[in-house]
N, C-alpha and C positions, 0 to 999 in steps of 0.2 A: 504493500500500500504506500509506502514509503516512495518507492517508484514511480507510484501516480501520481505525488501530492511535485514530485522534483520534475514530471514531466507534464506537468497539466499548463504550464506556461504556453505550449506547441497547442493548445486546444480553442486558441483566442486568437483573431485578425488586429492586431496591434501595429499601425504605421510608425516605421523609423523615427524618431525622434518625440514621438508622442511619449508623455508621462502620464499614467492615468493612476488617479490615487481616488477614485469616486467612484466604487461600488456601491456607496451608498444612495447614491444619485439613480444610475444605471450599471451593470455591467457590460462589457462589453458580451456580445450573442456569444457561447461557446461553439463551436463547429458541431459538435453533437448535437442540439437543440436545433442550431441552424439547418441543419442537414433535414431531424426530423419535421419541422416544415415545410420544406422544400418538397420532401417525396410524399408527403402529405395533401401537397396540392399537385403535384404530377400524378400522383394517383387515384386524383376524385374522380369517381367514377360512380355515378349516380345509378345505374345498371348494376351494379355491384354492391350497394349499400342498403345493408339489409336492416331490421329493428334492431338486430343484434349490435350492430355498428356505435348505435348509440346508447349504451349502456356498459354492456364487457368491459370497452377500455377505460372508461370511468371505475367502475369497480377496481378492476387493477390496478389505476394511479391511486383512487382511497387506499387503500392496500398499502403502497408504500409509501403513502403518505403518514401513515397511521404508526407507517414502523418507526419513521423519521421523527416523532416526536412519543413516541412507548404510548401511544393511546391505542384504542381499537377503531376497526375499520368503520362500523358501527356510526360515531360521531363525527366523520367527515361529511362535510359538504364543500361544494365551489362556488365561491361568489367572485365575481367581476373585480372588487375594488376590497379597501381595509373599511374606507366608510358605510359598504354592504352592509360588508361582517359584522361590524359593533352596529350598525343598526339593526338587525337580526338578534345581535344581545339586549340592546334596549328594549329593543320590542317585548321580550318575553322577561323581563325583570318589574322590579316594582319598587318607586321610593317611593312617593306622596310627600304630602306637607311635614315639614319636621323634619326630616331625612336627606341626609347629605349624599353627593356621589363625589370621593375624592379623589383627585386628577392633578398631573405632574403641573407645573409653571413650566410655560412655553410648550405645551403638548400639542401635535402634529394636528392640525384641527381636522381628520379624519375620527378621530377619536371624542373631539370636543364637541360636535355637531349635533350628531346623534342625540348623544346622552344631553343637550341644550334644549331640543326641540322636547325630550323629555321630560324634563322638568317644568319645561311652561305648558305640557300639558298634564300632568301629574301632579306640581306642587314639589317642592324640597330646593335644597341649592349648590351647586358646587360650591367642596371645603379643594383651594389650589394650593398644595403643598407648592413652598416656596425652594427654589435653586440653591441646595448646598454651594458652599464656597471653595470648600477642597472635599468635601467627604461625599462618598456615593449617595445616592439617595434613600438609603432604605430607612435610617434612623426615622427620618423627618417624615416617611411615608407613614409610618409607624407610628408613630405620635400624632399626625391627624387621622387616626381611627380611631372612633370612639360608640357608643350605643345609639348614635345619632346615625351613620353609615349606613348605609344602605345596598353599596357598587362600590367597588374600588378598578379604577380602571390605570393599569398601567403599562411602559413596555418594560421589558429587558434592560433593553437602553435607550438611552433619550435619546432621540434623535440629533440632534446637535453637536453634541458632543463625545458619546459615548458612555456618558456616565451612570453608571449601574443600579439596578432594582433588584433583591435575592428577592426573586420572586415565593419561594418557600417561606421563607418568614413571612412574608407581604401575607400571600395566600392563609397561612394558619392565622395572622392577629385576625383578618378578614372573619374568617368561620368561627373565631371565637366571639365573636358581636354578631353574629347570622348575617353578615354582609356576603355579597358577590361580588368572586374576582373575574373581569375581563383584561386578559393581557393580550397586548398588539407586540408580538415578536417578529412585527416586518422587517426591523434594524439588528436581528441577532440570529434569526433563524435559519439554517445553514454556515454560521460560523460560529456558532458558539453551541454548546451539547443543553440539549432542553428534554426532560423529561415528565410528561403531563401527572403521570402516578404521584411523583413526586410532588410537583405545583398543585396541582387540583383545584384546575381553572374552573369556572362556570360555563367560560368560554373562551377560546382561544382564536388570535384573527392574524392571520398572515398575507402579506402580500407578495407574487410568486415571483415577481422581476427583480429583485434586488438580490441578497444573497443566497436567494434560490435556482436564480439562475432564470430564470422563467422569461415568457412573451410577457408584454404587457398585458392587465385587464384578464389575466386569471388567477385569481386566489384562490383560499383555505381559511375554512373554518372550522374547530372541531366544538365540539357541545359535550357536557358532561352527560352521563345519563338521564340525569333526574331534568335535565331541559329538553330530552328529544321529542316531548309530546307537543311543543308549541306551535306556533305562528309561525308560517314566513311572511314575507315578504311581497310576495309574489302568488296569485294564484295559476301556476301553471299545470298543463295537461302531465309533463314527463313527470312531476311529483308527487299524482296519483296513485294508486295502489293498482296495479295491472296495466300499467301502460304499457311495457314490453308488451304487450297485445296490441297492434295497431287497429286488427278487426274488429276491437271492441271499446274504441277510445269513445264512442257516443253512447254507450253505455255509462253515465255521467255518473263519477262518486264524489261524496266529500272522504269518501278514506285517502290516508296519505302516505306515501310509500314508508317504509321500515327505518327506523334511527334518525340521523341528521339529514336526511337526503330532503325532509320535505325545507331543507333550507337551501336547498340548492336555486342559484337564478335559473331564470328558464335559457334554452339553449346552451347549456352547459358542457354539451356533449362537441360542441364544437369542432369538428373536421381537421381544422389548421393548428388551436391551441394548444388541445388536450393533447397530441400527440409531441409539440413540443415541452410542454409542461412537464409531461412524464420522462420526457427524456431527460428535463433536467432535474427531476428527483433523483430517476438513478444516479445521474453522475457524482451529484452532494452527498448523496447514500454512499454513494461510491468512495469518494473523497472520507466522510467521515467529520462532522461537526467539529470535535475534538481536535483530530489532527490539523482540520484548516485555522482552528483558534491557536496553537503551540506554533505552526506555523507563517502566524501572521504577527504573533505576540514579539519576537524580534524588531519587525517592523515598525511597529505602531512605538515600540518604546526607542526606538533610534529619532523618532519622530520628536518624542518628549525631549530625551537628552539635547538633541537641538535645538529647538523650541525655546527651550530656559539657558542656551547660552548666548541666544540671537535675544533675549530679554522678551520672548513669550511669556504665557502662561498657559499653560496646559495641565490637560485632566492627569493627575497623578494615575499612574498604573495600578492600586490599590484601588482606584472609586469608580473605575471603568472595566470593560469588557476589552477583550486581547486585541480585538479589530478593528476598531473603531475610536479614535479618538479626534477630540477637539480642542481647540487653545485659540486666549485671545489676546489682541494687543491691553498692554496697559493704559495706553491714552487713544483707544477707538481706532478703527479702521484704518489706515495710512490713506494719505492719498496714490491713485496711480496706479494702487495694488490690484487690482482685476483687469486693470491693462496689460500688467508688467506680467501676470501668470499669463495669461493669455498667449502673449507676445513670444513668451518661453514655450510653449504649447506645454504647461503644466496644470493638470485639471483637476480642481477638486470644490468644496463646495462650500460659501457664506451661508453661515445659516445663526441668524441669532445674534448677530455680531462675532460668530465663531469659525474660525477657519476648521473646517472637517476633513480631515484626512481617515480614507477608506481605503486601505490594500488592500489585495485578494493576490492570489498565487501566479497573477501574470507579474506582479510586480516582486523587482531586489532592492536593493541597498544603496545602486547608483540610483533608481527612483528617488528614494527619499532624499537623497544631497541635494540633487539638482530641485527640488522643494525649496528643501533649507536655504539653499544659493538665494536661490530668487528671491523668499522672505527677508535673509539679512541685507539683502541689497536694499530696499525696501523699508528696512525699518531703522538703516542709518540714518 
């Protein structure tokens, strides 16, 4: 495996001189994923596509999807987007008047939306845990839960920066005040090891493009058991109960197919996506969460030791995740600085007033200098 994670660099179309440090943004397509879109649309053949077509290969990506985070197959569903997902959790949760749902400062407003439009019609109010200074997040998340709680929605990692949530602690203060956790693991999932047994989300929301490797506009959502009887979203034919029967789709039921699936969007089954998709589960299956965090965690901390001798500030390696981090100037943005990256063809991502640096395994060691270059040129 070893061998894969040292030759997965050959697996990405990367132009000469480009530096790309923004997986968090996009990755760049892997050949594999690419490839399976391609013979996914050279092969439609509408003469050839049977009921079967659109269900099997779903089944199978649930599957490993299922593996990919230790849940069961059972609580997958596919939604379009992360804002789907946690609308699918909002839906089927409950605060009312009195009742708080507590949410990171500066969260990715996929996240914030939802649970907003819930509130004004529900009653209760967001409690926003305020942005540790050097410490991870989870103290502070932890401290605003209380018998008032209702949701606790968080990610892994903040998207900005990288700064870290133990979601296991989060998860048990949660259940011990009968709150609900929803975590957005779009910023961590596929490079850092997540295991649902362990967390014991209510809900769990992934988006499949970023360190999943995925197309755009096809996600993951998993649902604990005691939520697969709810609502979706959506009243669609394929999340009926017998639809695999096409000769009897006017046969109309309100029954709904088996586990998470009545959360699935409709056309989910998608001809071009889901074949891409699945291919990049395996390959991150493949790769192995774990190994892609040990091997990025070099990275991201050459980043740090730079960072603070160019007179950064950046997330200490203790309050962050191995892949992802962010650092920001002490007196705001320079001027010039997204000309001056640009100009170096060095990409990576403002967000918050934070410079975010995102490796993945196309990037080495000359990546992160010629970063550094640029910045301390910059912040003389």
């Amino acid at each position: 495996m070893a061998d894969a994670l040292a030759s997965a660099r050959e697996l990405f179309d990367l132009p000469e001189g480009v530096v790309y440090l923004n997986c968090a943004y996009f990755p760049p397509m892997p050949r594999p994923v690419r490839d399976a879109g391609r013979r996914a649309l050279e092969g439609m053949a509408p003469w050839e596509t049977t009921s079967r077509a659109f269900f099997e290969p779903g089944e199978r990506l649930r599957t490993a999807f299922a593996a990919l985070i230790g849940g069961d197959t059972e609580g997958v569903a596919f939604v379009p987007s992360v804002s789907y997902g946690v609308g699918v959790a909002a839906r089927n949760l409950t605060v009312g008047p009195g009742r708080t749902v507590v949410i990171l400062d500066e969260e990715f407003p996929s996240d914030v939306y939802p649970f907003r439009a819930k509130l004004r019609e529900e009653g209760g109010e967001f409690v926003v845990v305020p942005r540790p200074s050097e410490a991870a997040w989870t103290d502070a998340v932890l401290a605003a839960i209380d018998a008032r709680t209702a949701v606790v929605v968080v990610p892994h990692a903040h998207w900005t920066d990288g700064r870290a949530v133990d979601l296991i602690a989060v998860g048990a203060a949660a259940r011990s005040v009968g709150a609900a956790l929803v975590i957005d693991v779009s910023q961590s999932l596929g490079a850092a090891p997540l295991d649902v047994a362990a967390v014991r989300p209510d809900f769990l929301v992934a988006a499949g493009y970023k360190w999943l490797m995925g197309p755009y506009s096809f996600g993951y959502l998993w649902a604990a058991e005691r939520h697969r009887g709810g609502v979706g979203i959506e009243q669609t034919w394929i999340g009926r109960k017998g639809s695999d029967d096409f000769n009897r789709l006017i046969d109309y039921t309100d029954e709904l197919r088996e586990g998470a699936r009545r959360y699935d969007v409709g056309e989910w089954s998608n001809f071009t996506l889901l074949p891409m998709a699945a291919a990049a589960i395996d390959l991150v299956s493949g790769w192995g969460p774990g190994r892609v965090a040990a091997a990025l965690a070099p990275l991201t901390a050459r980043v740090e030791e730079g960072a603070r001798r160019i007179g950064m500030e950046p997330v200490p390696a203790g309050s962050r995740l191995s892949h992802l981090i962010g650092m920001r100037f002490p007196h705001g943005e320079p001027p010039g600085l997204r000309d001056r990256l640009a100009a170096a063809r060095v990409f990576v991502s403002l967000r918050a007033n934070a410079v975010r640096v995102a490796p993945h395994l196309y990037n080495d060691a000359t990546d992160v200098d010629r970063l550094l270059e640029v910045l301390g040129e910059v912040v003389r």
